[in-house]
C-alpha positions in Angstrom: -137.2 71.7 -1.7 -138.4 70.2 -4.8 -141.5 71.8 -5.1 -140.4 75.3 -4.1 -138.0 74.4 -7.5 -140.5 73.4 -9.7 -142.6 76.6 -8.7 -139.5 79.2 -9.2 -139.1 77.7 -12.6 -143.0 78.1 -13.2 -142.4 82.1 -12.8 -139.4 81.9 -14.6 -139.6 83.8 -17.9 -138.8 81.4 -21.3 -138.2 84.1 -24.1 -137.8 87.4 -23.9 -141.3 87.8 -24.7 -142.5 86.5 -20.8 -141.1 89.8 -19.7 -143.0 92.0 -18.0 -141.8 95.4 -20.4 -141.3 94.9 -23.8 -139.6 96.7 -27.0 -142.0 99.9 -26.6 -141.2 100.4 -22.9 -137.5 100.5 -24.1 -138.3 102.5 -27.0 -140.2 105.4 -24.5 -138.1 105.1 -21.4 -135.0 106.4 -23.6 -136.8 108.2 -26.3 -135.4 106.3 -29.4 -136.7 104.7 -32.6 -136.8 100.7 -33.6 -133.8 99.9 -33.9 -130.9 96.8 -32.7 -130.2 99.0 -29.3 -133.5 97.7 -28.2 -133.6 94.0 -29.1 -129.9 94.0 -26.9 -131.4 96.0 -24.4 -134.5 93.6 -23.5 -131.5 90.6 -24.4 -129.7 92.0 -21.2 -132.6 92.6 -18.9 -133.8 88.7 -20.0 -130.4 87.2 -19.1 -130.6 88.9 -15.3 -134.0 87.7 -15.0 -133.0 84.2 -16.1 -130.8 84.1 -12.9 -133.4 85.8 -10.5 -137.0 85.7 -11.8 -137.7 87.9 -8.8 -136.3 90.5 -11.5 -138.9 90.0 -13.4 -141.4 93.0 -12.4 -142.5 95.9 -14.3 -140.6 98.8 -12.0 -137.5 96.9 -11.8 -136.8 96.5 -15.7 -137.9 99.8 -16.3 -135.7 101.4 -14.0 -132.9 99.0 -15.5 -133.6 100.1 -18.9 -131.7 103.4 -17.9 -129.2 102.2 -15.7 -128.0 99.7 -19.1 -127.9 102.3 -21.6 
């Protein structure tokens, strides 16, 4: 138990930045500029991967990205 603990909070992201998308994936999967929508965006998709970092995969948060906006 304890070590399959330790090792789901190895792959657990710690900023937003350990995501696997960033600001630019947000940026070109709804076609919009810089801007405070995005930072809330990737704020949303790092608080659902804080409670499942199975989340945390490249095709998942992209397809989220959508479903959020």
């Amino acid at each position: 138990q304890f070590k399959e603990r330790v090792q789901k909070l190895l792959k657990a992201p710690f900023t937003v930045k350990d995501l696997k998308i960033n600001g630019k994936d947000v940026m070109q999967v709804l076609d919009i500029q810089p801007s405070r929508q995005v930072g809330e965006i990737l704020d949303k998709l790092f608080a659902e991967v804080l409670k499942d970092s199975d989340k945390n995969n490249r095709e998942y948060l992209l397809r989220r990205i959508a479903e959020i906006n």
